[in-house]
C-alpha positions as CSV (number, residue, x, y, z in Angstrom):
1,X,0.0,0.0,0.0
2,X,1.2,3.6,-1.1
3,X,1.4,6.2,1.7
4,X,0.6,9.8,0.4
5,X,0.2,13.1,1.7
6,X,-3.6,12.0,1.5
7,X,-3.4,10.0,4.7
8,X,-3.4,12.7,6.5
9,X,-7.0,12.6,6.2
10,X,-6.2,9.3,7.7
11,X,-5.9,11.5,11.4
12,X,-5.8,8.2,12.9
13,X,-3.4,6.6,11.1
14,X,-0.3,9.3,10.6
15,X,1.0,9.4,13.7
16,X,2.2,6.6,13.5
17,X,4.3,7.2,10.5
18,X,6.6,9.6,12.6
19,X,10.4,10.4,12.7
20,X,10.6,11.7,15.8
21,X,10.5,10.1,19.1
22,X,8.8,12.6,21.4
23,X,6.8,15.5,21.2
24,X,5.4,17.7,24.0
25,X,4.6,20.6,25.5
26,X,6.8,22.7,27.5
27,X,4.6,24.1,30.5
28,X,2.8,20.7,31.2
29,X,4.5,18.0,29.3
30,X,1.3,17.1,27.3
31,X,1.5,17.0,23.4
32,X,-0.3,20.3,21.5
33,X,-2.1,19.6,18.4
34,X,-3.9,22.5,16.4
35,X,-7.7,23.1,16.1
36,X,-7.4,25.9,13.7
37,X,-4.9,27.6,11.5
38,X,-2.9,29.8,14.9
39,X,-5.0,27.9,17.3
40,X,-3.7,24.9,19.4
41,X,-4.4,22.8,22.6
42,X,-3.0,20.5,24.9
43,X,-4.2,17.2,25.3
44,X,-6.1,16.2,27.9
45,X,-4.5,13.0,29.6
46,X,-4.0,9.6,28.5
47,X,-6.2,7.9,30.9
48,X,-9.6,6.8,30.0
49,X,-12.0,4.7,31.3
50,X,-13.9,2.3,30.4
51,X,-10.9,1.1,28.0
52,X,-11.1,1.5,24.3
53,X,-10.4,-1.9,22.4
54,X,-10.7,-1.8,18.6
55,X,-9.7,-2.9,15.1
56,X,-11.0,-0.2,12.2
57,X,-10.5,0.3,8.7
58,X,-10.3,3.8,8.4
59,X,-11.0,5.9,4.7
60,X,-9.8,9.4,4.6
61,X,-10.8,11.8,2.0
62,X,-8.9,15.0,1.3
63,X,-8.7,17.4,-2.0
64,X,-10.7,14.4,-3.6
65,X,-8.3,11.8,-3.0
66,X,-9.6,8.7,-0.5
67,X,-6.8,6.4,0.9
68,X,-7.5,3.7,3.4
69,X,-5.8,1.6,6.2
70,X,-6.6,-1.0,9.1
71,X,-5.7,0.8,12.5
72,X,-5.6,-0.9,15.9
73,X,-7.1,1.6,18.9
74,X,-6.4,1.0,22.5
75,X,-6.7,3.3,25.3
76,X,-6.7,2.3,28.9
77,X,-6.4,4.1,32.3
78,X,-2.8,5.2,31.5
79,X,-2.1,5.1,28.1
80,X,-3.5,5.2,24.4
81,X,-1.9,3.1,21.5
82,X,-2.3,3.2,17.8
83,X,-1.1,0.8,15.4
84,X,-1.1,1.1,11.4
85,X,-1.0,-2.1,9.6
86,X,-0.6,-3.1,6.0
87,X,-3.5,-5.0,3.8
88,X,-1.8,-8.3,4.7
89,X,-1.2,-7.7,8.5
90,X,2.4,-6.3,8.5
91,X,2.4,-3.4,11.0
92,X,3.3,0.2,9.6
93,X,3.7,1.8,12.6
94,X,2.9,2.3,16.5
95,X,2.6,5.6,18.5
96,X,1.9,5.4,22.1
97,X,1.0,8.5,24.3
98,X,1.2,8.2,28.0
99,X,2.9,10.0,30.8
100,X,5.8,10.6,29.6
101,X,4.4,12.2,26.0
102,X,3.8,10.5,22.6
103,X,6.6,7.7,21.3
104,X,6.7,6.4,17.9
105,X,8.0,3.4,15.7
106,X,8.2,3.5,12.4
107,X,8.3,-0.2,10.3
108,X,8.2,1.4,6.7
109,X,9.8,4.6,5.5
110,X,6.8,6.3,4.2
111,X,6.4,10.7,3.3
112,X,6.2,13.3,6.2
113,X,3.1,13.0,7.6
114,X,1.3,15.5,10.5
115,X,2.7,15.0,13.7
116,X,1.4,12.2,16.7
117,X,-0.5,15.0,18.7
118,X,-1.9,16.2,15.8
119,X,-3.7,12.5,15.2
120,X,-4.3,12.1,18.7
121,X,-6.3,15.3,18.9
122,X,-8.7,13.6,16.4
123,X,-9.1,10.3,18.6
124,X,-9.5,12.0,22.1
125,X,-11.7,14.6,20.2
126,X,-14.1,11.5,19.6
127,X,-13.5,9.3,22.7
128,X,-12.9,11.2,25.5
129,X,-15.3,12.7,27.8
130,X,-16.9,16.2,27.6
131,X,-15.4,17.1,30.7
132,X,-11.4,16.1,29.9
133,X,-11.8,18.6,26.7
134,X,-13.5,21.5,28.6
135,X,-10.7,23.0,30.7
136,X,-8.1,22.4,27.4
137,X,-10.1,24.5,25.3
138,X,-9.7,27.9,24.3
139,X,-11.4,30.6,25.6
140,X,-14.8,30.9,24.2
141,X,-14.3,27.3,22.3
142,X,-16.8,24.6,22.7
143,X,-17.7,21.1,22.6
144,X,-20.7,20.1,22.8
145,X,-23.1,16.3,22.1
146,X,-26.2,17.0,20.3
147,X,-28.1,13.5,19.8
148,X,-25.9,11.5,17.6
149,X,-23.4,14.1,17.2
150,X,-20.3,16.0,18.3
151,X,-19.3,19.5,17.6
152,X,-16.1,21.8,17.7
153,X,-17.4,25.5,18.1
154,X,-14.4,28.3,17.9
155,X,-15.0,31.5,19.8
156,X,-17.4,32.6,17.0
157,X,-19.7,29.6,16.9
158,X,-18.3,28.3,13.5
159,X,-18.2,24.3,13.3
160,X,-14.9,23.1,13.1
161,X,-15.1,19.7,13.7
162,X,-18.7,17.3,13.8
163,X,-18.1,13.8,15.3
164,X,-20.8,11.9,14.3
165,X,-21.8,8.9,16.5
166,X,-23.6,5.1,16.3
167,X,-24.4,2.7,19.2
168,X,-23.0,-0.5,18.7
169,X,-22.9,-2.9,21.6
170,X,-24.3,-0.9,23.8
171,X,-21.8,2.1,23.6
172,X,-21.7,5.3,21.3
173,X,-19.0,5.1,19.3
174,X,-17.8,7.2,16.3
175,X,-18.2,6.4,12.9
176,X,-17.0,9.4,11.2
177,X,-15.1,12.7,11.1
178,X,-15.7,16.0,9.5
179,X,-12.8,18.4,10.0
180,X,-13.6,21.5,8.4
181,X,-11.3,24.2,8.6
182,X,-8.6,21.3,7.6
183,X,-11.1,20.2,5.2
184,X,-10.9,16.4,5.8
185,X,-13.5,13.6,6.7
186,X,-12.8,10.3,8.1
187,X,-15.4,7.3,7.6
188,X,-14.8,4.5,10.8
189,X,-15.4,1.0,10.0
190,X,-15.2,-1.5,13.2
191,X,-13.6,-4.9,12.1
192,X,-13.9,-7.8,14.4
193,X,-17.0,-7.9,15.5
């Protein structure tokens, strides 16, 4: 499979992809990821509970280009970690982000692609709780669940980001992801089941 600039529609799936080892924040130690062109946020911490298990083939589409790839998800208490694997099972990649900040392996030399925290933002975006993401937000940003739905909100009430949701065994759980100031979507497909 050909890695292009198009995966980073992928959000899921480039940070794995990465040269560098660590990246973080320097007043908390958290990784930074932007929202907006000149707007960024720290992370909220790697801990979540209940713990995320999942296997999902993930189809971005940016500037009309779609590109796909099967990405492993799992988040615990302490840490999230994200594996990118080939069409025949070989693993691309693996970022982790815990305590210490985000660590990544690379398996396949593949083109610059946006950096862990950057990919990260997109998965905690859809997973984590309402309350992890208020106090990292901006001032006058929102985040907000409407029914089935998700939404980013800068400080002027423009949609930046819609999450959109499903139920599926009895939990809510994200089946795509509409990024529009980066003008990117996401489609989720769970595998496994």
């Amino acid at each position: 499979m050909m890695i292009r600039p198009v995966c980073r529609v992928l959000a899921l799936v480039a940070a794995l992809i990465l040269t560098g080892c660590s990246h973080s924040s320097p007043d908390n130690g958290r990784p930074q990821a932007w929202l907006a062109p000149g707007v960024n946020v720290t992370l909220p911490p790697p801990g979540i509970a209940p713990a995320i298990s999942s296997q999902q083939l993930l189809t971005g589409r940016f500037n009309g280009q779609s590109q796909s790839l099967l990405v492993m998800l799992n988040a615990d208490d302490k840490k999230v970690t994200l594996a990118g694997l080939s069409s025949v099972g070989i693993r691309l990649f693996l970022a982790t982000y815990d305590d210490r900040g985000i660590h990544t392996e690379q398996s396949v030399v593949a083109p610059q692609l946006p950096p862990a925290g950057q990919v990260l933002a997109d998965v905690m975006l859809s997973h984590w709780p309402l309350s992890a993401w208020q106090p990292q937000l901006p001032k006058g940003w929102t985040l907000l669940d409407k029914g089935d739905k998700r939404e980013l909100r800068d400080a002027r009430g423009r949609l930046v980001t819609e999450i959109t949701y499903l139920q599926r065994k009895g939990k809510r759980e994200p089946v795509s992801i509409e990024q529009h100031v980066f003008n990117y979507h996401i489609t989720i497909q769970y595998l496994g089941d």
